[in-house]
C-alpha positions in Angstrom: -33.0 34.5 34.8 -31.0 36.8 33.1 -28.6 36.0 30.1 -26.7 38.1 28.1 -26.9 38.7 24.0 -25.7 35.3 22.6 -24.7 37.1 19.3 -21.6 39.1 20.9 -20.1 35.6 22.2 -21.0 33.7 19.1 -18.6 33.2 15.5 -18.5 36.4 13.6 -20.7 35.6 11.1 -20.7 35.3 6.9 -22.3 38.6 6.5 -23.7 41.7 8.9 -25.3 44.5 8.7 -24.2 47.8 11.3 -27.4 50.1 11.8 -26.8 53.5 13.7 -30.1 55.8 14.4 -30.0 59.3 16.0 -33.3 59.8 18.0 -36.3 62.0 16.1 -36.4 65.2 17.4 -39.2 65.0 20.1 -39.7 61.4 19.8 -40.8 59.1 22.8 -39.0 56.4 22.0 -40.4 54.1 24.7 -43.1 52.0 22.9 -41.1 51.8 20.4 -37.9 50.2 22.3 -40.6 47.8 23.8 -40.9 46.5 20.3 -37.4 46.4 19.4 -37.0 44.3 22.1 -39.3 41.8 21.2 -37.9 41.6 17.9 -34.1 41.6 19.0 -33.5 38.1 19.9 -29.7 38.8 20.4 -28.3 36.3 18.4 -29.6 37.2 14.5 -30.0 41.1 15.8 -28.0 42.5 19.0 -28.6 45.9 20.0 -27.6 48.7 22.1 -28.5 51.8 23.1 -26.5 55.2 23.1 -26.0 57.5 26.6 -28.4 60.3 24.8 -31.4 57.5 24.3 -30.8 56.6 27.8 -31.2 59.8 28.9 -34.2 60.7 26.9 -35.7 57.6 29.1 -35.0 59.4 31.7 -32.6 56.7 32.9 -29.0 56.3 34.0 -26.3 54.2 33.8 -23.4 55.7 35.2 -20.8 53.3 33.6 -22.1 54.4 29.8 -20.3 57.5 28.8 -19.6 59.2 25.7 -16.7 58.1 23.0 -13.3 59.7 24.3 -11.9 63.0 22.6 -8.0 63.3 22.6 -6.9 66.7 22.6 -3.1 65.9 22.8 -2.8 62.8 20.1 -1.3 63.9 16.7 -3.8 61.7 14.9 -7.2 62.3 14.4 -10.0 59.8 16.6 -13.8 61.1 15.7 -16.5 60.7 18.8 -19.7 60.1 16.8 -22.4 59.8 19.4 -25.4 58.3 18.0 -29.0 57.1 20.0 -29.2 53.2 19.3 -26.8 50.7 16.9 -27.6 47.3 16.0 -26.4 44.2 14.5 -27.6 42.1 12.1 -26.2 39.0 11.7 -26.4 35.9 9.6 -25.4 33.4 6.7 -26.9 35.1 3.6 -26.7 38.8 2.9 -30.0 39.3 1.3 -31.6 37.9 4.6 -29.5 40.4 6.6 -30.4 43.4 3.7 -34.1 42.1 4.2 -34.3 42.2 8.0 -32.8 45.4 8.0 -35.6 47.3 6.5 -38.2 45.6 8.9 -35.8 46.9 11.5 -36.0 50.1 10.2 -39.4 50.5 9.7 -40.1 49.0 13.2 -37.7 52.3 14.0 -39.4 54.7 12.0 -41.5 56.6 14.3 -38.8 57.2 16.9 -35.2 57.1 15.0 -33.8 57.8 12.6 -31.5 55.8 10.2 -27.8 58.1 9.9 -25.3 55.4 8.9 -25.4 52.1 7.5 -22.3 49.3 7.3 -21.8 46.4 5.3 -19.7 43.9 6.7 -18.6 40.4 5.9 -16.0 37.6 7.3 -13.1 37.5 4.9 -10.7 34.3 4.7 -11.6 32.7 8.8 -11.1 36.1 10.6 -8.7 38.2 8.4 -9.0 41.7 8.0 -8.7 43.1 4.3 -4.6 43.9 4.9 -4.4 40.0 5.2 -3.2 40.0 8.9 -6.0 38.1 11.2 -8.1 40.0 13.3 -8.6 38.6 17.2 -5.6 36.8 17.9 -5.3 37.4 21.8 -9.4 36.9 22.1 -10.1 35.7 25.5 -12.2 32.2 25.5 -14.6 30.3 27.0 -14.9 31.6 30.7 -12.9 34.2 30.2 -14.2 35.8 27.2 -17.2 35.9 29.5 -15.7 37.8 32.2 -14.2 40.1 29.9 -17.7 40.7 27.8 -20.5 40.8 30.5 -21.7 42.9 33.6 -21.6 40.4 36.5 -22.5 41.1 40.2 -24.4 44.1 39.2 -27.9 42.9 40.1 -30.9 41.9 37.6 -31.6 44.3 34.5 -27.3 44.8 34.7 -26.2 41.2 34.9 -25.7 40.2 31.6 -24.9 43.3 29.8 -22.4 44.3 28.0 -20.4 47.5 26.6 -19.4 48.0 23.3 -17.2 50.4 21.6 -17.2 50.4 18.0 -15.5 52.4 15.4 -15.6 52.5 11.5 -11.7 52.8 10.2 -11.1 53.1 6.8 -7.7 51.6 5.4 -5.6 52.6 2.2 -4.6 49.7 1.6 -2.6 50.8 -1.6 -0.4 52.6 0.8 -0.1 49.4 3.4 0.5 47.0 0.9 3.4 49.0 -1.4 5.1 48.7 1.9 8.1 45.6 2.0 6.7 42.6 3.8 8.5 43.2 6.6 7.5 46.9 7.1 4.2 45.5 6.9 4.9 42.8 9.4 6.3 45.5 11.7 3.6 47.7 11.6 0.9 45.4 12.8 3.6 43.7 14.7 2.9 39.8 13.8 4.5 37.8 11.0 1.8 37.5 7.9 3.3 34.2 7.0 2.6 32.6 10.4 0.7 35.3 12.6 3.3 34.6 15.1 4.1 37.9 17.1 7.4 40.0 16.6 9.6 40.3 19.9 11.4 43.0 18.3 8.9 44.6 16.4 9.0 48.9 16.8 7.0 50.3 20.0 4.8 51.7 17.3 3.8 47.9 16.4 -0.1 47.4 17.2 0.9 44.4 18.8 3.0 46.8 21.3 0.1 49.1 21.8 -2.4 47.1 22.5 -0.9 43.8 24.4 -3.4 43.5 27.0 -1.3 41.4 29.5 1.1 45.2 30.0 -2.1 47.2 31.5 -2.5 47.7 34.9 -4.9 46.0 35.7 -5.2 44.1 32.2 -7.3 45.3 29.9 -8.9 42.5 27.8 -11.8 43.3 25.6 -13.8 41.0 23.3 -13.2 41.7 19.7 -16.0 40.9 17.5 -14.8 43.4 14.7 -15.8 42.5 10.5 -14.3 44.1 7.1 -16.4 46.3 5.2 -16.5 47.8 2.0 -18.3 49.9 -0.4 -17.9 51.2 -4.1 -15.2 53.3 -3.2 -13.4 52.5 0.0 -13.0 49.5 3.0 -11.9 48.7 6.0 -12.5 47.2 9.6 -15.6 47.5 12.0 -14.1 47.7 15.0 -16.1 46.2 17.9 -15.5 45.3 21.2 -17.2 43.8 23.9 -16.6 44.4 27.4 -17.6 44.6 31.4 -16.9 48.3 30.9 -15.3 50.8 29.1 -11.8 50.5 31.1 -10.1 48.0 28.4 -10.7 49.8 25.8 -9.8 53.5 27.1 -6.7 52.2 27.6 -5.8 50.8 24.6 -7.2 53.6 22.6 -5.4 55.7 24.4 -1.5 53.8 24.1 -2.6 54.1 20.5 -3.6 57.9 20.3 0.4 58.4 22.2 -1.4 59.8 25.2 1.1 57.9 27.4 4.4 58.2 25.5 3.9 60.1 22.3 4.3 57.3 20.3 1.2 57.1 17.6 0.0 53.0 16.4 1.4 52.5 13.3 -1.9 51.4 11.8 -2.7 55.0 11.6 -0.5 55.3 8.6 -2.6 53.4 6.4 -5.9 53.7 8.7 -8.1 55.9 10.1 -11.6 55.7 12.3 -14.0 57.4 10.8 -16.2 57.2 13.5 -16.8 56.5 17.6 -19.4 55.3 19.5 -20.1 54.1 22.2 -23.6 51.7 23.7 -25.0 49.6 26.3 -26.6 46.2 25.1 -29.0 44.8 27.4 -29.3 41.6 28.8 -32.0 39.0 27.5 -34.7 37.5 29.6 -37.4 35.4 28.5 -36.5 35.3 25.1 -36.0 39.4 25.1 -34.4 42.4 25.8 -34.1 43.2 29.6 -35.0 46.8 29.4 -36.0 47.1 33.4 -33.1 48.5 34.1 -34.2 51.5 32.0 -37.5 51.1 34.1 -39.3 49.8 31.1 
């Protein structure tokens, strides 16, 4: 039976590790996705694989695009397509550090290794501006419904989407900003995380309510701070049935519907865009039959 990666419905953890490979020019990647999935258990590693890797299969899943490009916005939002990302997850960072090198030299002869992020829980779910990250997160059955492929069939069932994107804040800018400018842009009250009625259309809570899509578009956020020596931000990640959720917020953000940009983009920007299919497990590994392996 069929289950999905427990990691994406678990807590964020205390520290993570975000691996992105590119595929070797010329590789045949197959034998070495077949150990991958042994190795991926979905809870201390989740993975997922990019449209190019699936093609190089010589597979298809029609609902696993590339990141969106927005012609029109007046703010820049990168589409970084990459072969294969994964997760590491866990309590201590030197375990995380040392299982991803054995992930990347179980990698080594197909992929490689073009971008590495360090990422962390900061203060129970807050992102580095202060404000909590996740509010409206659906739970229980529904974060389920919102997260996983269901009625698709066996090697689908189970499966999830995930869009993830690296922004990088200056949060010099954000915080010489009065409290309540800061409270407007995000659109919640830092004091109480309540949420603004009256807060600008420009408020992220404006652009992104889920409940005002048509139908609603609810995603699973499972998004982490991360820093180096010279710069931080969010990981953004979300988990869902399909793309749909998250076009459409990205989108109400980017102004494509009214011309009005997020405000987070004053202080933030994404660095980059991807997008990946993670697998279902069975029998204690990746499902990969759906790519016919």
């Amino acid at each position: 039976m069929n289950t999905h990666q427990t990691g994406i419905i678990e807590e964020i953890p205390a520290h993570a590790r975000y691996l992105t490979f590119s595929l070797k020019p010329g590789a045949q990647p197959a034998e070495t996705l077949r150990r991958l999935a042994a190795e991926a258990d979905g809870s201390a590693l989740v993975a997922g694989l990019g449209r190019s890797l699936v093609r190089a299969l010589g597979a298809d899943l029609p609902d696993l695009g590339t990141f969106p490009v927005y012609e029109a916005a007046r703010v820049e939002i990168p589409s970084t397509p990459a072969a294969l990302w994964c997760w590491l997850r866990g309590p201590e960072k030197g375990d995380v550090i040392n299982r991803s090198r054995r992930i990347r030299t179980l990698l080594a002869a197909s992929f490689d290794c073009v971008n590495v992020v360090d990422a962390f829980r900061h203060a129970d779910g807050r992102d580095l501006s202060g404000y909590e990250d996740g509010t409206e997160n659906p739970e229980g059955e529904e974060a389920q419904e919102a997260a996983f492929v269901h009625g698709a069939g066996p090697g689908l069932d189970g499966s999830s989407y995930v869009a993830v994107q690296t922004w990088a804040h200056n949060l010099s800018v954000f915080q010489s900003l009065p409290q309540e400018e800061q409270d407007h842009t995000i659109g919640r009250r830092l004091s109480d995380n309540e949420e603004i009625e009256d807060a600008p259309p420009s408020a992220h809570t404006k652009r992104t309510e889920q409940e005002s899509f048509e139908p609603e578009a609810t995603v699973l956020r499972r998004s982490m701070p991360w820093a180096d020596a010279c710069s931080e931000g969010l990981n953004f990640v979300a988990f869902g049935r399909s793309f749909y959720a998250f076009e459409a917020q990205l989108a109400r953000m980017a102004g494509e519907e009214d011309g009005i940009t997020d405000a987070l983009f004053n202080f933030s920007k994404p660095i980059t865009g991807n997008y990946f299919w993670c697998p279902p497990v069975k029998d204690g590994r990746l499902d990969l039959s759906a790519l016919n392996l």
